[in-house]
Every structure is written in C-alpha cells, then in structure tokens.
PyMOL CGO cylinders between C-alpha atoms (Angstrom):
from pymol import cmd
from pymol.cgo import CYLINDER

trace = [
    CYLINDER, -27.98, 33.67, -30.33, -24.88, 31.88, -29.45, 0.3, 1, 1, 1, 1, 1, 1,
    CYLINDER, -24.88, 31.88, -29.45, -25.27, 28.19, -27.86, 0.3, 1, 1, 1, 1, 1, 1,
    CYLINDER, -25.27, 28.19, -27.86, -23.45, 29.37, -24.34, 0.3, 1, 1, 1, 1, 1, 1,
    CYLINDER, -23.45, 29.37, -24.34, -26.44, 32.30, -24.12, 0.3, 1, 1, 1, 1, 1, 1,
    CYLINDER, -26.44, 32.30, -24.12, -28.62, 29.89, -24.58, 0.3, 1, 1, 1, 1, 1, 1,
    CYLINDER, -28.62, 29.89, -24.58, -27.51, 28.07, -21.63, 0.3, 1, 1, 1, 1, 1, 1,
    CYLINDER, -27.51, 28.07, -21.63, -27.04, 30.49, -19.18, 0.3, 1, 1, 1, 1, 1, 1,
    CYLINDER, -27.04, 30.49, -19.18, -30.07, 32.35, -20.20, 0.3, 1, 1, 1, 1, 1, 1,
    CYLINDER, -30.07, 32.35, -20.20, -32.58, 29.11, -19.81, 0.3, 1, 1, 1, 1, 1, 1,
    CYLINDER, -32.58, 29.11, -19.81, -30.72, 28.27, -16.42, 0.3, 1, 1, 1, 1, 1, 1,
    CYLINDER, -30.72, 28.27, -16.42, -31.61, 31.18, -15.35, 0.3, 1, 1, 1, 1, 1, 1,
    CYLINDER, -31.61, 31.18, -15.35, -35.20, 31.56, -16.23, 0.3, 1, 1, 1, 1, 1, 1,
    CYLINDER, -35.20, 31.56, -16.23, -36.20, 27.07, -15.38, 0.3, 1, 1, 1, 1, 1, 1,
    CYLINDER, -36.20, 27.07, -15.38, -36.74, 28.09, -12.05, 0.3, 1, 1, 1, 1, 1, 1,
    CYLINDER, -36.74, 28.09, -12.05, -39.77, 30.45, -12.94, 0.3, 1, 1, 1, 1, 1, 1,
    CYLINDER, -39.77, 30.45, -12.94, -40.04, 29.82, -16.85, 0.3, 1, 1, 1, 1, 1, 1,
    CYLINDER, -40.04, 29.82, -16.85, -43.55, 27.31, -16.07, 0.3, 1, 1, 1, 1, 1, 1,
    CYLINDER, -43.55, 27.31, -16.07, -45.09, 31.03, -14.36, 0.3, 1, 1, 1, 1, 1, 1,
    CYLINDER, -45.09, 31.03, -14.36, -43.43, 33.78, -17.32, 0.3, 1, 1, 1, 1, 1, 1,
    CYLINDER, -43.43, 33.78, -17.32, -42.99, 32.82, -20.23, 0.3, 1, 1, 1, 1, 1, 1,
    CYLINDER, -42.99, 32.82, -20.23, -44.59, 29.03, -19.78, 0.3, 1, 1, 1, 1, 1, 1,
    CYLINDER, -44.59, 29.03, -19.78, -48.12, 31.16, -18.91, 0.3, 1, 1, 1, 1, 1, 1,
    CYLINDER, -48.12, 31.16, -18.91, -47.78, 33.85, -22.45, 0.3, 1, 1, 1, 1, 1, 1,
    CYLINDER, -47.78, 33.85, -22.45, -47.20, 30.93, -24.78, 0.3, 1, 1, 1, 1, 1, 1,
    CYLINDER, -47.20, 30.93, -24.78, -49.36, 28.07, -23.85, 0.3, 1, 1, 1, 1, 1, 1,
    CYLINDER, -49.36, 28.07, -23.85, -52.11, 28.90, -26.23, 0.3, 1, 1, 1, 1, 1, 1,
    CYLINDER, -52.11, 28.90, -26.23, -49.50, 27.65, -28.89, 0.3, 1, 1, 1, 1, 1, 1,
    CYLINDER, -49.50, 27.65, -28.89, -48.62, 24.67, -26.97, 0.3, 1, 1, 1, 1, 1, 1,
    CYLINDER, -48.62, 24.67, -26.97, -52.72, 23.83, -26.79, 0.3, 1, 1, 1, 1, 1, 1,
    CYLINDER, -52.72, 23.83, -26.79, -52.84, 24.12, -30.33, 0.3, 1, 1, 1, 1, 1, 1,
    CYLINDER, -52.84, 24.12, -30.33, -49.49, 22.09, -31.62, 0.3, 1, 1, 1, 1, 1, 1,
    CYLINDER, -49.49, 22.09, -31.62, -50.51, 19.16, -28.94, 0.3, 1, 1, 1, 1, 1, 1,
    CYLINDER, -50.51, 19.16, -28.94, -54.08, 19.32, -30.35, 0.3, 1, 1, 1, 1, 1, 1,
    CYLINDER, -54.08, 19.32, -30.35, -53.03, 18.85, -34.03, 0.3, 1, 1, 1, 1, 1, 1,
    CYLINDER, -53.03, 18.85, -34.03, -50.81, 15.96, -33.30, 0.3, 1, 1, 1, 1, 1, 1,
    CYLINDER, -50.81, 15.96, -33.30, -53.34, 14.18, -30.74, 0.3, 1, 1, 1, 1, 1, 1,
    CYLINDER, -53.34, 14.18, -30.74, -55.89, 14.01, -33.89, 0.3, 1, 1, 1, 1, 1, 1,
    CYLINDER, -55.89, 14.01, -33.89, -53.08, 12.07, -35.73, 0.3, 1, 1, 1, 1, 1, 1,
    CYLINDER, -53.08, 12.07, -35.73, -51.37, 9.75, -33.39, 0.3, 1, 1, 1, 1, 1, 1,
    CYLINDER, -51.37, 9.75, -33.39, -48.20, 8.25, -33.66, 0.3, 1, 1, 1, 1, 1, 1,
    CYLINDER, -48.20, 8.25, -33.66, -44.60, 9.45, -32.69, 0.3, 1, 1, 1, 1, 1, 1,
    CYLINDER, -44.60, 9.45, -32.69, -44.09, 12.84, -31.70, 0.3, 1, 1, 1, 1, 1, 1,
    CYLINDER, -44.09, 12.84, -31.70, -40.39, 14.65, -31.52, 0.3, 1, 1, 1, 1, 1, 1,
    CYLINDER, -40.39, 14.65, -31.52, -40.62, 17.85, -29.96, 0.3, 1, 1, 1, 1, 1, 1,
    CYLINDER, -40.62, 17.85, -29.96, -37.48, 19.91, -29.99, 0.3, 1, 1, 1, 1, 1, 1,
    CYLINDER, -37.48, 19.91, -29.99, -37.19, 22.49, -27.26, 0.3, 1, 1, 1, 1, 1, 1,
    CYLINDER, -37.19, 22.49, -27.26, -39.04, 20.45, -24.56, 0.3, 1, 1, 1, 1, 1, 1,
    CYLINDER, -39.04, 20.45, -24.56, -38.21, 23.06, -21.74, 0.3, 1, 1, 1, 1, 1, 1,
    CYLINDER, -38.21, 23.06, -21.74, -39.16, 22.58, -18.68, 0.3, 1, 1, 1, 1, 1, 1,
    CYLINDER, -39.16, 22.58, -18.68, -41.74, 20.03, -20.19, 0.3, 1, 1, 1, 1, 1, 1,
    CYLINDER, -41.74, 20.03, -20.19, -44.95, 22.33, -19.98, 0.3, 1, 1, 1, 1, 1, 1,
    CYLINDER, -44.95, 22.33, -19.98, -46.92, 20.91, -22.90, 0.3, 1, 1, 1, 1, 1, 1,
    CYLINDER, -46.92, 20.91, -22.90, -46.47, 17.19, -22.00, 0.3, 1, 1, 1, 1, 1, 1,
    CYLINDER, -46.47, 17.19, -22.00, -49.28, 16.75, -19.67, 0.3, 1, 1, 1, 1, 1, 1,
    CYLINDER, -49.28, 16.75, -19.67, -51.40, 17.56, -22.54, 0.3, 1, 1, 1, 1, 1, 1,
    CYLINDER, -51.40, 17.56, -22.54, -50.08, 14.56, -25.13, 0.3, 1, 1, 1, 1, 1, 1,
    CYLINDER, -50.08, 14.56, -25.13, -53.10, 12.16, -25.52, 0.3, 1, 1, 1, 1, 1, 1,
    CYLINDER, -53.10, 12.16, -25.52, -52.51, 8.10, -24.81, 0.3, 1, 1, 1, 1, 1, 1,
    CYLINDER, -52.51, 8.10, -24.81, -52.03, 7.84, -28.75, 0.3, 1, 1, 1, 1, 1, 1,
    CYLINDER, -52.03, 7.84, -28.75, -49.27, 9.21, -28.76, 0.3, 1, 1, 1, 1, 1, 1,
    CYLINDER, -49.27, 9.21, -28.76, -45.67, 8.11, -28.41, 0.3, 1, 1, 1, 1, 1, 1,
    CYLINDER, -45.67, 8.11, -28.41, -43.25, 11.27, -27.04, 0.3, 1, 1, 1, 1, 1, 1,
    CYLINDER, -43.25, 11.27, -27.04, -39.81, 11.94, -27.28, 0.3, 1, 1, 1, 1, 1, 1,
    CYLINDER, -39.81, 11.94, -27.28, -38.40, 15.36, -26.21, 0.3, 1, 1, 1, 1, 1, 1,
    CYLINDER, -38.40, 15.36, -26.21, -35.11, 17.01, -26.34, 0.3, 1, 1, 1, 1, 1, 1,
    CYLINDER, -35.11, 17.01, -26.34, -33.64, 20.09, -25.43, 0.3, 1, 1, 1, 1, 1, 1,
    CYLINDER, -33.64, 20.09, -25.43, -30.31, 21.54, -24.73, 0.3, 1, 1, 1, 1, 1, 1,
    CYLINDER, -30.31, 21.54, -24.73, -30.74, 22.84, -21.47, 0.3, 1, 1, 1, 1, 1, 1,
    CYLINDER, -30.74, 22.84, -21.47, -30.29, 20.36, -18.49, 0.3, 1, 1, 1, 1, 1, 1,
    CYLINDER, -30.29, 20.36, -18.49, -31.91, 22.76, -15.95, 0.3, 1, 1, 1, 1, 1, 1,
    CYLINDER, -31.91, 22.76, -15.95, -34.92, 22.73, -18.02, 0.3, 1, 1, 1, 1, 1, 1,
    CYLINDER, -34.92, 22.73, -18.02, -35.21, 18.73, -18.98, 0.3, 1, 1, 1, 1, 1, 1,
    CYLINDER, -35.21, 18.73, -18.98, -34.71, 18.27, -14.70, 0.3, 1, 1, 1, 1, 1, 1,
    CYLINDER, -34.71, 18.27, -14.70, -38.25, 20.33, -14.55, 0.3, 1, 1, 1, 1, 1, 1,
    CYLINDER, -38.25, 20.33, -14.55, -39.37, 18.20, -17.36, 0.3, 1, 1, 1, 1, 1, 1,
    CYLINDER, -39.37, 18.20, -17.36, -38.80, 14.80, -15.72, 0.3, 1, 1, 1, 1, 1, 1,
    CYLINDER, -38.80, 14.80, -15.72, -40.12, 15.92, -12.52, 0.3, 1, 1, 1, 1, 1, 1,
    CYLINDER, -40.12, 15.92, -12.52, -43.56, 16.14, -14.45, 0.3, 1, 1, 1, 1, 1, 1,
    CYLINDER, -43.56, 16.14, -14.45, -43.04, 13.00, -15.94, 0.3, 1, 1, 1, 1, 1, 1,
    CYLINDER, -43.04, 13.00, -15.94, -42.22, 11.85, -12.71, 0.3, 1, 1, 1, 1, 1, 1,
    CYLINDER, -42.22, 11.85, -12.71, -45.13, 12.79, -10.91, 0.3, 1, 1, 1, 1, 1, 1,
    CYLINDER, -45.13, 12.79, -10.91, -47.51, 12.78, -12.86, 0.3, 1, 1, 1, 1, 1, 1,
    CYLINDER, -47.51, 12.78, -12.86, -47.33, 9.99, -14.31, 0.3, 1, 1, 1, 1, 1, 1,
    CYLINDER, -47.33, 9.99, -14.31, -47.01, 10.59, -18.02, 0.3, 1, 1, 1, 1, 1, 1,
    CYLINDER, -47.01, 10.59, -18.02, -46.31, 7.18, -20.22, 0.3, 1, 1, 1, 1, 1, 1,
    CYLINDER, -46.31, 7.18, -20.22, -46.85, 8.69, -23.06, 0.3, 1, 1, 1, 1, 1, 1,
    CYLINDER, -46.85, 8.69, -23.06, -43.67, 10.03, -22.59, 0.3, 1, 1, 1, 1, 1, 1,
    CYLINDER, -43.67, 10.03, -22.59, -40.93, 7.47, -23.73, 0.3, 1, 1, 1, 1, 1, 1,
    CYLINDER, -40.93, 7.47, -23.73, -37.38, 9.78, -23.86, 0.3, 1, 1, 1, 1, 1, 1,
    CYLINDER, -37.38, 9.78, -23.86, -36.47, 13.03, -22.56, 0.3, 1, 1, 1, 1, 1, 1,
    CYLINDER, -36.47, 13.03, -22.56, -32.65, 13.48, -24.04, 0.3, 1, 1, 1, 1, 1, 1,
    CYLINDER, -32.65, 13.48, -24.04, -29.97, 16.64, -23.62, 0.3, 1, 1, 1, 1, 1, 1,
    CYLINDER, -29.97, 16.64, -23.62, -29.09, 17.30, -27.22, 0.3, 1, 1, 1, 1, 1, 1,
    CYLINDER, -29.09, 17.30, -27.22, -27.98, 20.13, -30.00, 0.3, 1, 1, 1, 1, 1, 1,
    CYLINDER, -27.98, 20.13, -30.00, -31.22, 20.64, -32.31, 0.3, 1, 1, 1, 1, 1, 1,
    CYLINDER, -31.22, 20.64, -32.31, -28.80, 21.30, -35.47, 0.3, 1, 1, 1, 1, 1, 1,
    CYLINDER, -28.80, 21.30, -35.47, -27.09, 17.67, -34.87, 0.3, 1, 1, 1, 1, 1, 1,
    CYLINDER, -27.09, 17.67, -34.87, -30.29, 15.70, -33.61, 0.3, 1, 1, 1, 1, 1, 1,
    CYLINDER, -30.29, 15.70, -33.61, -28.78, 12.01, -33.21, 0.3, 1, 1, 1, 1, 1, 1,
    CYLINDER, -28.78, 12.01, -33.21, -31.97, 10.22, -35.31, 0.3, 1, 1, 1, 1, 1, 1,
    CYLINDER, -31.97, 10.22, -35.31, -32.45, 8.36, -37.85, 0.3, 1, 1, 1, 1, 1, 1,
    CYLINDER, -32.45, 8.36, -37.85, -33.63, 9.78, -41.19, 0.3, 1, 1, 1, 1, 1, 1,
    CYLINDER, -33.63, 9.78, -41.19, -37.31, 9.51, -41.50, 0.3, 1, 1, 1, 1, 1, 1,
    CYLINDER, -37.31, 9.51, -41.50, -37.73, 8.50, -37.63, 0.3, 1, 1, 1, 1, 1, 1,
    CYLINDER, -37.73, 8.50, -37.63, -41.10, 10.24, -36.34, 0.3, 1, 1, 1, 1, 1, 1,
    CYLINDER, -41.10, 10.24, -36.34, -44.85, 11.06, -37.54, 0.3, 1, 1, 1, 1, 1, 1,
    CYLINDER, -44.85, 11.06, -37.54, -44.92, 14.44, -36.01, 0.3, 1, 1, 1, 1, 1, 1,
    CYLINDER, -44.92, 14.44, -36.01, -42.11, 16.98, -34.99, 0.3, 1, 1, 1, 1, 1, 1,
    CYLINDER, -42.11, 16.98, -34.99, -42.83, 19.57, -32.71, 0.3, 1, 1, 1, 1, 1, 1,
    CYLINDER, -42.83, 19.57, -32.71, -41.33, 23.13, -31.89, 0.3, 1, 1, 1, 1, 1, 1,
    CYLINDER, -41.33, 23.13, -31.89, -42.93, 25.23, -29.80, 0.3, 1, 1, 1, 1, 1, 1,
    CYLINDER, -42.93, 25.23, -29.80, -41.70, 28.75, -29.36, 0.3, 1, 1, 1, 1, 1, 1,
    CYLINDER, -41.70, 28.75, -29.36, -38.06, 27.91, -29.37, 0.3, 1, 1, 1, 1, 1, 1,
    CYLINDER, -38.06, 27.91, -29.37, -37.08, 28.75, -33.45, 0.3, 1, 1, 1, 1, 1, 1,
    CYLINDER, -37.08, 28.75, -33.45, -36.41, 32.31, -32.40, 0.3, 1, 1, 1, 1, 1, 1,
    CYLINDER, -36.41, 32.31, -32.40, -34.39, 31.08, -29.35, 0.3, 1, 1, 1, 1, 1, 1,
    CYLINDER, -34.39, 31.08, -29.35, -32.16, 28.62, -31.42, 0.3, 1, 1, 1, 1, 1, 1,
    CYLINDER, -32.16, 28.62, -31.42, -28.67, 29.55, -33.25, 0.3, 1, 1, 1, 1, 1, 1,
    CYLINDER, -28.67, 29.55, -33.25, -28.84, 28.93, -36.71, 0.3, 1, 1, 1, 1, 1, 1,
    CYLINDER, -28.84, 28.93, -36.71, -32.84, 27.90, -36.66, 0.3, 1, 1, 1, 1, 1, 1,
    CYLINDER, -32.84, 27.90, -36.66, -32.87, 27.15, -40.61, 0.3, 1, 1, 1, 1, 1, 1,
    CYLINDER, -32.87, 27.15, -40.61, -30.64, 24.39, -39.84, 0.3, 1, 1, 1, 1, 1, 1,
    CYLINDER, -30.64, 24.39, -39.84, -32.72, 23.18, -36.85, 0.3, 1, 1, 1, 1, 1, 1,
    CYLINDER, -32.72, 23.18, -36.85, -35.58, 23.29, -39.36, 0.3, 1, 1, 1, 1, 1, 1,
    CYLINDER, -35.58, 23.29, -39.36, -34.03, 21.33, -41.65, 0.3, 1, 1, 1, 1, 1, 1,
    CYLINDER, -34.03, 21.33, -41.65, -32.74, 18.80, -39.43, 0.3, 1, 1, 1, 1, 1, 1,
    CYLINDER, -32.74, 18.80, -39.43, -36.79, 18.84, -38.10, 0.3, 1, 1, 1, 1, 1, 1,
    CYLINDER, -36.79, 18.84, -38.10, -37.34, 17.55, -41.90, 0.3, 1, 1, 1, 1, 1, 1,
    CYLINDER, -37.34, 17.55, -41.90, -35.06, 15.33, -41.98, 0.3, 1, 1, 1, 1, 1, 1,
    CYLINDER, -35.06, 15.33, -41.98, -36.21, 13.21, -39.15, 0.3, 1, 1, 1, 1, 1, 1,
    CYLINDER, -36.21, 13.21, -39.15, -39.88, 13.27, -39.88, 0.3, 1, 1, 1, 1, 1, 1,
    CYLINDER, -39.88, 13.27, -39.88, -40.93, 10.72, -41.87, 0.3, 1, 1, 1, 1, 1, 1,
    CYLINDER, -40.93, 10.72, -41.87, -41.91, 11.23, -45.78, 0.3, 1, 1, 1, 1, 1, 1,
    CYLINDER, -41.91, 11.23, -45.78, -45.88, 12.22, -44.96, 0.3, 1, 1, 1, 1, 1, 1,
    CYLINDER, -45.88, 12.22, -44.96, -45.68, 13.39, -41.82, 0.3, 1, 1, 1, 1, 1, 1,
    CYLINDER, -45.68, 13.39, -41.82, -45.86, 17.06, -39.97, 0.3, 1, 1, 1, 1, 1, 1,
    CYLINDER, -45.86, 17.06, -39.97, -43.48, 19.95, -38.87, 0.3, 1, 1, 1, 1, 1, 1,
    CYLINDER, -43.48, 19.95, -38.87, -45.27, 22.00, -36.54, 0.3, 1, 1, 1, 1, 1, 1,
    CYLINDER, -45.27, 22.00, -36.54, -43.99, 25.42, -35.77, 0.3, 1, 1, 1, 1, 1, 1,
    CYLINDER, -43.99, 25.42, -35.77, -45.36, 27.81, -32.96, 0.3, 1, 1, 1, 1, 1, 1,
    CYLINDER, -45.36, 27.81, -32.96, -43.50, 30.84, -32.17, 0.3, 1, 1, 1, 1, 1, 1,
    CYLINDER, -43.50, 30.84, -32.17, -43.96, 34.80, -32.36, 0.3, 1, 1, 1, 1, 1, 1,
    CYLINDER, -43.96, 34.80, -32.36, -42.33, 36.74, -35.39, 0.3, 1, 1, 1, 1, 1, 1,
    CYLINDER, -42.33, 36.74, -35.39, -41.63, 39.95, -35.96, 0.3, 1, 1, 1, 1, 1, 1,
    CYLINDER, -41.63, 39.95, -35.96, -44.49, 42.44, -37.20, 0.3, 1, 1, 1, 1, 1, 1,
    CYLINDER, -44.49, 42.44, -37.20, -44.11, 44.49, -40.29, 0.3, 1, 1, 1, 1, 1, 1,
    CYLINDER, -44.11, 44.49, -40.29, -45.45, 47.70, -38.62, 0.3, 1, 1, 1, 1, 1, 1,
    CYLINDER, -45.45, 47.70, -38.62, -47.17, 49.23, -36.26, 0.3, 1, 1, 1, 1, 1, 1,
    CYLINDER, -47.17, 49.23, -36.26, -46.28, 49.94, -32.50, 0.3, 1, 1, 1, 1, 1, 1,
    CYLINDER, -46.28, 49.94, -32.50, -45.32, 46.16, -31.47, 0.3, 1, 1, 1, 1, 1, 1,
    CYLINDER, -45.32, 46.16, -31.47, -43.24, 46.47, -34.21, 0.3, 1, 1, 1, 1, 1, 1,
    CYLINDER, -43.24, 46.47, -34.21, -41.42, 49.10, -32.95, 0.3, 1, 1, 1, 1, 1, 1,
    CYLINDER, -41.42, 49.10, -32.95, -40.84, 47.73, -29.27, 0.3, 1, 1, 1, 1, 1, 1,
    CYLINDER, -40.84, 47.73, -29.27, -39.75, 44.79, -30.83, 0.3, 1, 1, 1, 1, 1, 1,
    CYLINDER, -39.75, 44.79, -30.83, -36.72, 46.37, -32.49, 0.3, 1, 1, 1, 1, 1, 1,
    CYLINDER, -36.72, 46.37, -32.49, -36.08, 48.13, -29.46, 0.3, 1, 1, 1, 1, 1, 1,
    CYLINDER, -36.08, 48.13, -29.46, -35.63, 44.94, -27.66, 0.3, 1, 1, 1, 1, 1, 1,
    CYLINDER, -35.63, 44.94, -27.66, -33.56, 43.00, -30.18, 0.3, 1, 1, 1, 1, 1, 1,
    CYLINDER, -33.56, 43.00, -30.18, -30.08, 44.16, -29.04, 0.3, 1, 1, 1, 1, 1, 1,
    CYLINDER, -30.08, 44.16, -29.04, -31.23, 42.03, -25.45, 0.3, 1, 1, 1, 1, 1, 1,
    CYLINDER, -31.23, 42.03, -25.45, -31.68, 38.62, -27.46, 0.3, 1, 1, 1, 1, 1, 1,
    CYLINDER, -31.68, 38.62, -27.46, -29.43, 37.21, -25.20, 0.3, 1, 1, 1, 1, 1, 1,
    CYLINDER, -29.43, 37.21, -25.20, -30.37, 38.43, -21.77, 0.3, 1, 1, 1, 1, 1, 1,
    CYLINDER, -30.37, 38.43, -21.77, -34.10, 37.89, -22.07, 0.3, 1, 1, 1, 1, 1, 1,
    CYLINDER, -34.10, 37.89, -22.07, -33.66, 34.71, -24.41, 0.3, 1, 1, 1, 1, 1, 1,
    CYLINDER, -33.66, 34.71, -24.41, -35.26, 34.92, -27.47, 0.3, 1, 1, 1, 1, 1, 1,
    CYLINDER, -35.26, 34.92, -27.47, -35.07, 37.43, -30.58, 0.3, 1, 1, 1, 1, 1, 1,
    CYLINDER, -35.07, 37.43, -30.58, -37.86, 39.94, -30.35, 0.3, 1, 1, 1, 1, 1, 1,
    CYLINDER, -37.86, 39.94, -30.35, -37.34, 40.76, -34.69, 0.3, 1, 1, 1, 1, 1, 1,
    CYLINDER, -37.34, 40.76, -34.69, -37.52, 37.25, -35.63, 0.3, 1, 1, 1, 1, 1, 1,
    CYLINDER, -37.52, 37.25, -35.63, -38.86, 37.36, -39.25, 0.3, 1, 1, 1, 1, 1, 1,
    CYLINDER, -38.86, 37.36, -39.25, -41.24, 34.73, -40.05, 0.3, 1, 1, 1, 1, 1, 1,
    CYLINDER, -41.24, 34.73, -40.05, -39.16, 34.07, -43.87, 0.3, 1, 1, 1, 1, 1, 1,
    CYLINDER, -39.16, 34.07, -43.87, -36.40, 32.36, -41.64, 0.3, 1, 1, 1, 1, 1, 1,
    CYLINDER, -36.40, 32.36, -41.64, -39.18, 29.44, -41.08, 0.3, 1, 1, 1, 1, 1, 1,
    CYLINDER, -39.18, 29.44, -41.08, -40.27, 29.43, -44.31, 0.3, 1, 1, 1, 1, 1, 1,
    CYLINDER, -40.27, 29.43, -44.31, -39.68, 27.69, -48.42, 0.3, 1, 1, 1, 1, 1, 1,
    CYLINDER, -39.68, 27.69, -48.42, -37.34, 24.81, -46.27, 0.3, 1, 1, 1, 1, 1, 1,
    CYLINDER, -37.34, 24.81, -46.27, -37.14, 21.78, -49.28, 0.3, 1, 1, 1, 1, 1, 1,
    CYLINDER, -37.14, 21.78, -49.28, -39.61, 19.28, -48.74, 0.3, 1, 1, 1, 1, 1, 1,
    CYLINDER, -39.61, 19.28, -48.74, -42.29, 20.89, -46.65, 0.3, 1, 1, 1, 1, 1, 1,
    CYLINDER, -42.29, 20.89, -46.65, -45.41, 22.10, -48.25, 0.3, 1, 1, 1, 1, 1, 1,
    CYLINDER, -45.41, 22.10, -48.25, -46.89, 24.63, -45.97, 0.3, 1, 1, 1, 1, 1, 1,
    CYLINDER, -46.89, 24.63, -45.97, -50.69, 23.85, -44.72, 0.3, 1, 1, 1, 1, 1, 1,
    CYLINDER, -50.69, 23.85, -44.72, -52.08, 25.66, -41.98, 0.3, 1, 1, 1, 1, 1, 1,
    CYLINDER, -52.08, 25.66, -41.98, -50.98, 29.27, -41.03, 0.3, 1, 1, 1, 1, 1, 1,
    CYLINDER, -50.98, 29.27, -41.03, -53.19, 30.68, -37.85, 0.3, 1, 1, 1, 1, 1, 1,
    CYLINDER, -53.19, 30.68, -37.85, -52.65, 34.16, -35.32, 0.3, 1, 1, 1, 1, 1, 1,
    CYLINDER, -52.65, 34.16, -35.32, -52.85, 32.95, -31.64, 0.3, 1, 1, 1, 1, 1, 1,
    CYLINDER, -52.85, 32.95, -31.64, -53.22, 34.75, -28.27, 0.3, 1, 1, 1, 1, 1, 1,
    CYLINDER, -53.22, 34.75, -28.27, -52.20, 36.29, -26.58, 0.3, 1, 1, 1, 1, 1, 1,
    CYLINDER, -52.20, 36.29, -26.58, -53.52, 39.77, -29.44, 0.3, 1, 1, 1, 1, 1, 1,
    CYLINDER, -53.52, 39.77, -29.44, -52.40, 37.41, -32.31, 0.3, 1, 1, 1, 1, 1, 1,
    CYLINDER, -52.40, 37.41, -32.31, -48.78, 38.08, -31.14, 0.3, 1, 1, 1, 1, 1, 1,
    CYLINDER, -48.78, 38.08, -31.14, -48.06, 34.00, -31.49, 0.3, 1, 1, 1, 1, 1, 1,
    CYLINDER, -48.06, 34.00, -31.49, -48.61, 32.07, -35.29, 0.3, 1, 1, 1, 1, 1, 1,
    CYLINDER, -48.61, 32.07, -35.29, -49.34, 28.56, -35.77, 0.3, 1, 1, 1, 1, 1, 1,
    CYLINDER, -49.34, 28.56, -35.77, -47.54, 27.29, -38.74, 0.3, 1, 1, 1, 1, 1, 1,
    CYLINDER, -47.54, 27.29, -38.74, -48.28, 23.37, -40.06, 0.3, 1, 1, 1, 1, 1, 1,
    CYLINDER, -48.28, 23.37, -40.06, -46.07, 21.85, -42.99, 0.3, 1, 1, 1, 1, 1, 1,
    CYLINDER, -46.07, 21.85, -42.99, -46.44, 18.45, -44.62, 0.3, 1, 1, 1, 1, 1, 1,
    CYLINDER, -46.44, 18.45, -44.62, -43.32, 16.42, -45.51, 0.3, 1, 1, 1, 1, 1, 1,
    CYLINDER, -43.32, 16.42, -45.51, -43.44, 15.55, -49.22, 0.3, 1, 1, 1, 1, 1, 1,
    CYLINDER, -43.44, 15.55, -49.22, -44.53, 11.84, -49.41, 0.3, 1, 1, 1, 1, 1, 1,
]
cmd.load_cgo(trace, "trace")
C-alpha cells in the first residue's frame, strides 16, 4: 500500500476503528501485551492506532508508541489522557521504515496487526530489529493469507481493495519471516476461527 492510502484510509476509519476493526483483532492485542507484561522493561509498539491495547500494559512496563496516522495517535492520547495511563511515556507521529531510535534501544517491540497495512513491511521488520536490543523480542500479530480453502478464496477476491478497506487481505506470512537476527519462538492461531497468528522472535544475543 502506498503511504498517502495509508493516511486517508486510517483517517477515515479513527472515528469508528476502536468498534470494527479494534473489536476483530483484540484477541491478538491480549496476547502480544500478555507476553511482554511477563518480561518487563521497554516496550516499542509500532502501529499504536488509536491506542486500543494500552490500557492493558502492566506498571512494569515502560511504553512508547508510534504511528503514522495523526487522527489515530489523537484517539490514542485521549486514552492516555483519561485514563490515566503512566505507563505510557511517548506517543510520536513517525514513518515505521525510518524509526528515529537508537540501535539496540528497547526490550520488546510490538506490532499488532499493522505488517499487512504497512508499505514495504520487510523493511519495517527490519528496522523493528534493529531497535530492539541484542536479547530481546519482536512480536508480530496480524492475519495472513490461507493456502486454501474458502477464506482463501474471499481473500483474493478482496485484495484488489487493499487500499480502500486498509489492509491486504493475501498477505503471505513468508513476508514476516527468515529477517537476519531473529530466531523465531512461538507461532500460535488466534480468534477470531484462527484467522489471526501470534508470531514471537528472539533477537540474537
């Protein structure tokens, strides 16, 4: 998808994302949080949105989130806003290929449904390596594109609408996968029908 879809796309759908697309995907979110809350430490998660899985951060945790969409980072604060969240320490606007940290800079980094959303993900990935620290975790959420089978069907049907409904229906699960450095750890089916996968990698130390 190109970066101006993107953008128009996610303005569109911040208004009601929390109650569509927010509702599908939070099993993933549940799970990702969960994982890093067991570890502690400082959490990057690229893709924020509209900030749906930052209520669920434990106090052990130190979180920064970024995303390119301003419409959605505006929902975002208003949760950190009023709800109170400290463990929240940065929300920023930014690119995910050209994320503006250090090398080596957090414990955990997050993404959470947004690799199929992103242009040129394998370089988001590999900028997600290159700012977790040597040891740490990449952990991936998302839905990818079935083999065969029915869904697998509807989900070629859909692909040509990547950039009206935001996100690429035939995203194949290789794009995600073999990036330099990461040793792959966990791989787990998630509702809603095991249409989501849980992916955890470990940085080489």
């Amino acid at each position: 998808m190109e970066i101006q879809a993107i953008e128009k796309s996610y303005a569109l759908w911040a208004p009601v994302y929390d109650k569509t697309f927010g509702a599908v995907t939070q099993a993933g979110r549940r799970r990702a949080v969960s994982y890093v809350n067991t570890r502690g430490g400082s959490v990057l998660e690229v893709g924020v949105g509209t900030g749906l899985a930052l209520p669920l951060y434990g106090k052990g945790v130190e979180v920064t989130g970024v995303d390119y969409s301003e419409e959605m980072l505006e929902k975002a604060r208003d949760k950190v806003k009023g709800r109170g969240l400290s463990q929240v320490r940065s929300l920023q606007q930014m690119d995910a290929r050209e994320l503006c940290f250090a090398d080596d800079s957090f414990d955990n980094v997050v993404a959470m449904h947004i690799m199929s959303v992103v242009p040129e993900p394998r370089k988001v990935l590999a900028e997600m390596t290159r700012v977790c620290k040597p040891g740490g975790i990449v952990l991936i959420t998302n839905h990818f594109a079935r083999e065969s089978g029915a869904l697998a069907t509807l989900e070629r049907v859909f692909a040509p609408m990547a950039n009206l409904i935001g996100w690429h229906s035939d995203f194949p699960i290789s794009t995600v996968m073999g990036e330099t450095g990461l040793a792959l750890t966990e791989r787990r089916a998630l509702p809603p029908l095991g249409m989501m996968t849980f992916l955890a990698f470990r940085k080489d130390a």
